[in-house]
Each structure stands twice: as C-alpha cells, then as structure tokens.
C-alpha positions as CSV (number, residue, x, y, z in Angstrom):
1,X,85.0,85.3,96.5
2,X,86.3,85.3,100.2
3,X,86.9,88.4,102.1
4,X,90.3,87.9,101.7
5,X,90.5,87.8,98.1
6,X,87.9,90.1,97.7
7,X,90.3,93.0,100.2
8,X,92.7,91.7,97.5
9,X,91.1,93.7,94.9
10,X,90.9,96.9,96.7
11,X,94.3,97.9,96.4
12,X,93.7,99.9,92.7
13,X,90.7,102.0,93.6
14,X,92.0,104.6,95.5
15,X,95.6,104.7,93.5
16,X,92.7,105.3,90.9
17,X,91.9,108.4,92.6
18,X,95.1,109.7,93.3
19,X,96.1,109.5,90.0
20,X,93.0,111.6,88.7
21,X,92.8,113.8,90.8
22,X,96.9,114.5,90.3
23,X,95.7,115.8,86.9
24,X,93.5,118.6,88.3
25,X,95.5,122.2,88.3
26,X,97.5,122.5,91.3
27,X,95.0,124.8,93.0
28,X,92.5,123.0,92.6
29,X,94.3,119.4,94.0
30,X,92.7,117.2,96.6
31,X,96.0,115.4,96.8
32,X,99.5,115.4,95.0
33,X,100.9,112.1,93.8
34,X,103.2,111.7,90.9
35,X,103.6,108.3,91.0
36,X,100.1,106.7,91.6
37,X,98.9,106.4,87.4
38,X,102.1,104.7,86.6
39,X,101.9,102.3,89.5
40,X,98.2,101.3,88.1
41,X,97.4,98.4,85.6
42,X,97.5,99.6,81.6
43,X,93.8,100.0,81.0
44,X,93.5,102.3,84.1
45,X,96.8,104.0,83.3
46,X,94.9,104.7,79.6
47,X,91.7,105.8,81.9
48,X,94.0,108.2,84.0
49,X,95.8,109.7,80.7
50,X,92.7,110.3,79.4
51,X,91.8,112.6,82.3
52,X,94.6,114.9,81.6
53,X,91.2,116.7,80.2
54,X,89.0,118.3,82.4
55,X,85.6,117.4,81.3
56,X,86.4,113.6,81.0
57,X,87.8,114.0,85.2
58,X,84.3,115.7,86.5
59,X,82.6,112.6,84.3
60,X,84.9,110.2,86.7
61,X,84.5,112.0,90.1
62,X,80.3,112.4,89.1
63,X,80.1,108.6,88.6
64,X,82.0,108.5,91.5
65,X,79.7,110.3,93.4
66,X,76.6,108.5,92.2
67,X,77.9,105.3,93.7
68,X,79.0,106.7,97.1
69,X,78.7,109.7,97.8
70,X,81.4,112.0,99.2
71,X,83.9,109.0,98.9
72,X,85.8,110.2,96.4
73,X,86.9,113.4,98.4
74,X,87.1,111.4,101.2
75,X,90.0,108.6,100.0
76,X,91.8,111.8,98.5
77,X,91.5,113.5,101.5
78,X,92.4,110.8,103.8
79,X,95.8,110.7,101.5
80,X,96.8,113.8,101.9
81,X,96.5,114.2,105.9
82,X,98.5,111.0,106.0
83,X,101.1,112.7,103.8
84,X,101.0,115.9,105.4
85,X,101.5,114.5,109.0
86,X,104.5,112.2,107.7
87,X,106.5,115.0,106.1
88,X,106.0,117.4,109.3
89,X,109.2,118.5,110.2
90,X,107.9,118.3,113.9
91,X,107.6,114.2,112.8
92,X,110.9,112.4,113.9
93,X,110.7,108.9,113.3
94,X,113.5,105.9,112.2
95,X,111.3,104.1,110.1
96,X,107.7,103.9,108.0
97,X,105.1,100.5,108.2
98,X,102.8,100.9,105.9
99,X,100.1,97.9,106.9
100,X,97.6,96.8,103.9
101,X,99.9,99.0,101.3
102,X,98.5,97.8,98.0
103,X,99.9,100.3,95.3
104,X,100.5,102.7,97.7
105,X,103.1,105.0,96.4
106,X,104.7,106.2,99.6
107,X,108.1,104.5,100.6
108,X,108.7,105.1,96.8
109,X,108.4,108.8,96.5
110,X,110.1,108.6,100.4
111,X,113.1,106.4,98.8
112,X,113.5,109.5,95.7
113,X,115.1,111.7,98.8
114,X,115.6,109.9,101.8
115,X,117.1,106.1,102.7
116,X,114.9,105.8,105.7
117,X,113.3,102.4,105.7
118,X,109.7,102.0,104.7
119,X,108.2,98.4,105.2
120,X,105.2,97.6,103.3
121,X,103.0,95.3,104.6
122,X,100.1,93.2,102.8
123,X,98.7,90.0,101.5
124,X,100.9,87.7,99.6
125,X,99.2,88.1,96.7
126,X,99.4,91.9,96.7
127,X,103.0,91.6,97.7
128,X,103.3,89.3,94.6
129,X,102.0,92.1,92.6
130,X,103.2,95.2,94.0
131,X,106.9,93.7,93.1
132,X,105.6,93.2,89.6
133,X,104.5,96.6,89.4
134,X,108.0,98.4,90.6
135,X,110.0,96.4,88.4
136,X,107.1,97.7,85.8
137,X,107.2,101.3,86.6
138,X,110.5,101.8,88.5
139,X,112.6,98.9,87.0
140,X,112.9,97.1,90.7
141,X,112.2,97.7,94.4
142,X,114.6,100.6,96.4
143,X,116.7,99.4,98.2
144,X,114.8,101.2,101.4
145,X,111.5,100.0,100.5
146,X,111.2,96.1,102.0
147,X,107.7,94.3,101.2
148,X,106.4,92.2,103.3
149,X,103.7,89.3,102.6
150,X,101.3,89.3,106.1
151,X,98.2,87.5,106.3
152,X,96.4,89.7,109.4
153,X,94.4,87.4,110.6
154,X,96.9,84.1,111.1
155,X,100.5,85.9,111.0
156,X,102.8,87.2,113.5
157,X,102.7,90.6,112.0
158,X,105.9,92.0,114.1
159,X,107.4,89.0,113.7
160,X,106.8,89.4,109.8
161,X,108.3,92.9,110.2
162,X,111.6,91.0,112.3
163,X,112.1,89.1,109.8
164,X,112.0,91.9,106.8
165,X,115.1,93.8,108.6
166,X,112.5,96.2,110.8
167,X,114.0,97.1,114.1
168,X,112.0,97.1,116.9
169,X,113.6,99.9,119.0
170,X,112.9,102.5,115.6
171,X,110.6,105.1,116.6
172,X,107.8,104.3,113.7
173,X,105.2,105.8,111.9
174,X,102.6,103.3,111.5
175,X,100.1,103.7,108.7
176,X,97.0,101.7,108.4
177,X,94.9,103.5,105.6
178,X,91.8,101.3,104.3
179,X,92.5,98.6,105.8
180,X,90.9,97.9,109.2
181,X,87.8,97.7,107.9
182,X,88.6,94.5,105.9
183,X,89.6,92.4,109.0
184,X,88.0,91.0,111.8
185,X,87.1,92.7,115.4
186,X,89.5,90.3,116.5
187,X,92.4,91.0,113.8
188,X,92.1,94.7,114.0
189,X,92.6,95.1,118.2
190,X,95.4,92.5,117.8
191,X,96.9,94.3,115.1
192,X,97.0,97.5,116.8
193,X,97.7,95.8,119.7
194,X,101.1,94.2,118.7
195,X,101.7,97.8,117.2
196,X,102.1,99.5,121.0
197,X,105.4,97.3,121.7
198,X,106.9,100.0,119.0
199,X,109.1,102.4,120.9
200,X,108.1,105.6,122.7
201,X,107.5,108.6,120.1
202,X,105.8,106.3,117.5
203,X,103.1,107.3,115.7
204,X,99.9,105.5,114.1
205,X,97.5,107.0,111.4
206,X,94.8,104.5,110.4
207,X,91.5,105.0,108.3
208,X,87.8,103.4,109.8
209,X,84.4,102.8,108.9
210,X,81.6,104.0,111.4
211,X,79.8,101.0,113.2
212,X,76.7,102.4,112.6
213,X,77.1,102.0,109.0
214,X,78.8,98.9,109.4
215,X,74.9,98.0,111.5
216,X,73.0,99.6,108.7
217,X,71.6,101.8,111.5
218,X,72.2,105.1,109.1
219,X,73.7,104.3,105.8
220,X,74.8,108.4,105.3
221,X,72.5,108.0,101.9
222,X,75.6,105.6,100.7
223,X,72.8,102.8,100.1
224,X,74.7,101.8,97.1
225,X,78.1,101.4,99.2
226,X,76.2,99.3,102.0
227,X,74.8,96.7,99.6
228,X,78.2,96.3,98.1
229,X,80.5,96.4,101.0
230,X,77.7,94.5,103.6
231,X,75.5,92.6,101.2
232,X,74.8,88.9,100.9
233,X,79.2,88.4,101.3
234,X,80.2,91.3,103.8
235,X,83.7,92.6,102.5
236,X,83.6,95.2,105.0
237,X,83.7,93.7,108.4
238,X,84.7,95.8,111.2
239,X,83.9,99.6,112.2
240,X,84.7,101.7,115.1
241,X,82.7,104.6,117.1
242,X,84.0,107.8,116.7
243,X,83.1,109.0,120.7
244,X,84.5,105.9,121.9
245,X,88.2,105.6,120.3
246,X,89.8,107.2,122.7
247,X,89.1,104.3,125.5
248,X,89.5,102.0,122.7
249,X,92.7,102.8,121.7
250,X,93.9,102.9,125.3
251,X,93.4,99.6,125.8
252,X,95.4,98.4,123.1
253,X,98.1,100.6,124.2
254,X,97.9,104.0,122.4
255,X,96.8,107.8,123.1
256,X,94.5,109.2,120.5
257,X,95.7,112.4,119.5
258,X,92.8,113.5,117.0
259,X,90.1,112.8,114.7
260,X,89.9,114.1,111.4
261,X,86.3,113.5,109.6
262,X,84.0,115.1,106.4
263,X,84.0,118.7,108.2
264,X,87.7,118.8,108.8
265,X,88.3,117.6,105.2
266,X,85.8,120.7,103.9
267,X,87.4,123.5,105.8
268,X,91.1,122.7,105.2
269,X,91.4,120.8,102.3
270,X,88.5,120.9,99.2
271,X,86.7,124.8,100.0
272,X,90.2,126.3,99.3
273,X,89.8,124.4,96.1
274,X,86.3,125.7,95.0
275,X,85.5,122.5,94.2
276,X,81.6,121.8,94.5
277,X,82.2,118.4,96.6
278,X,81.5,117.0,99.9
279,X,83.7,114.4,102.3
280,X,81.4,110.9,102.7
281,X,80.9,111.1,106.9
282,X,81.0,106.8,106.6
283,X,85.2,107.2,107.2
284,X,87.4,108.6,109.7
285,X,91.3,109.2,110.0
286,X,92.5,108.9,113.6
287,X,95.8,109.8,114.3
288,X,97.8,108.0,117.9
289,X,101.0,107.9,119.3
290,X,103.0,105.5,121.4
C-alpha cells in the first residue's frame, strides 16, 4: 500500500471516535457531533449503536488506549478546539477550507444554519466517497458544501480551490486536522505556504506529530503507534518541533497565535468530565493567523 492510499484509509478512525464518544452523557462528552455515526460505513455505524451502552464504550476507548495511549482523548479533543474556535463569535470569516476532510462532519452541520461556504479538500478517492456518503446519509451535498479532489503533493491546491468557486479575497478559516503528518516536508511548507496569499484576518488550525517521535528519539510509551505509523512502510512522514513553530510558521507566511497540547486538553476539556484519561503528548493543535 503507498502512503497515499494508505492516508486514504485514515479518514474513518477519528469520525469513529466522535461518534462514540457523542454517546457518552453530555457531562461527560469529550466532543459533541451529531452527525459523525451516520456519516460512517454500516458495520461501524452497527459498532457505534452498539455503544449507546456504557460498558460496551469504556471496552472501545480501553482497547483504544492499549494501542496508543492517550490518542483517543487526544483526536476528540483536537475536535472540539477546532470547533470551539470556529463558532467564536469573536471569529469573523467569509468562508471555511477544510484540507484532508475525510468524513469530517463540519461544513454539514455549518450548512444546517448558515450558507457560508465550506470547501472540503482531499484525495480523489476520498472525495469519490465522501459524495457517496452525503447522498447516503443526507440524500446529496448542500448546496454550501463544495468538495474538492486535491492531490497535495502534485496539485495546485489554490488553484483547486479557484476552480471549486472559492474566492481568494474571503477572509478564511483554514483547517488542517490530521493531515500534515501524511505528506512530505516538502508538501506540508508548500501547503501552508500557498495558504498565506488568503486575505488579512484569516485563520489556520492544523493538527502535527512531534519530530521526535516521528525520529523514534522518545516514542511517549506509544511503541505500538510508532511500529505502525513509522514501520517497514512509514505512513506518517512529517513532524514538527513544538519550540520552533513559531519561526517556522513565519516563514511560510503566518503568526502562530498558540499551542494547545495533552496539558491544555486535561485542564479544560476531560478533568471537568471525571473521566480517568490522559491526552497522548505525540500531537499538537496550533492555531495561526494571516
């Protein structure tokens, strides 16, 4: 399998996640999504009905945890900020890119109350299937939601974005979440490169690995996550150093603004829960703006 087609595959995990953990009691919710179970193939729609009971959802998150730990909290987590910091009143934006969307269940929960365009951006092949899905589940596309097939590493993504009806002067909220991790050094900084011609007041939120995972130089005690992601075929193939994304980001042509990581998940979003878990310290949200 090629890293391509094997980034391919990703999309259901986390939607997997989402849709569990949307079955928890409100108070006790990583992250909210309505949407995420139906959006997810039949025999892990069946998985997610199933953990409508409460003993059958601490069976999934504990296997969870067995193969990486903390990374459960930590792609539910990751959700939510992103969530949270799109719906902030204080957020004004003209339009939503959503880069390596998979089943992501944003522009389509956006599109239930508001026509402001949300481009989602990803593979061919996961375009192919994310339109199969939303006939599926929703009985077509909304009208505000545009996909857009993008290979990341050969395409012109803003061209891509052009030629879907995006317009370049929108102020934007660019959202990247587990995806840079999948592409090359090279494909990532050109990526967020061609990102900073967006107009002043954009914003970009975008999920990474640590590089010294990514080197094997501390694994976090996620062995079992190493071996699969940088085994004999790397999947995972680029990381970034927390201490040094400021400069980096400059560079390409954007102002980090902050870092959230496995403490800042703890104290604001699973103690209020009471929840006996832990955030994986392997991935980071950065948030930038234009």
């Amino acid at each position: 399998m090629t890293g391509r087609s094997a980034a391919a595959q990703t999309a259901v995990g986390p939607m997997v996640v989402a849709a569990i953990e949307h079955n928890e009691p409100p108070h006790r919710r990583l992250v909210d999504d309505d949407l995420a179970a139906s959006f997810l193939p039949g025999h892990l729609r069946a998985l997610a009905a199933l953990s409508r009971t409460a003993m059958v959802r601490r069976a999934l998150v504990a296997a969870s945890e067995r193969g990486g730990p903390g990374l459960w909290s930590s792609i539910a987590c990751r959700k939510r900020l992103i969530d949270e910091r799109l719906s902030d009143p204080l957020t004004e934006i003209d339009a939503v890119v959503v880069l390596g969307a998979g089943l992501d269940t944003r522009g389509c929960r956006i599109a239930r109350h508001s026509d402001l365009p949300v481009f989602e951006v990803d593979l061919p092949v996961n375009v192919r299937r994310k339109a199969e899905v939303l006939r599926r589940a929703l009985g077509g596309t909304p009208a505000s939601v545009h996909l857009v097939p993008v290979d990341f590493e050969h395409d012109d993504l803003m061209d891509a974005l052009r030629s879907a009806g995006y317009d370049s002067t929108a102020r934007t909220f660019f959202i990247a979440e587990g995806l840079l991790q999948y592409l090359t050094p090279d494909a990532v900084a050109a990526t967020l490169s061609q990102l900073s011609s967006a107009a002043a007041g954009s914003r970009l939120v975008f999920t990474y690995i640590r590089q010294d995972f990514l080197d094997g130089t501390d694994t976090y005690g996620a062995d079992a996550v190493y071996r699969r992601f940088r085994g004999r075929r790397p999947v995972w193939r680029s990381g970034l150093v927390p201490e040094q994304l400021g400069d980096w980001l400059a560079d390409l042509g954007w102002s980090l603004d902050e870092q959230a990581g496995p403490s800042y998940y703890r104290d604001l979003y699973i103690r209020p829960t009471g929840r006996p878990l832990a955030a994986s310290p392997i991935e980071w949200t950065a948030l930038a703006h234009r």
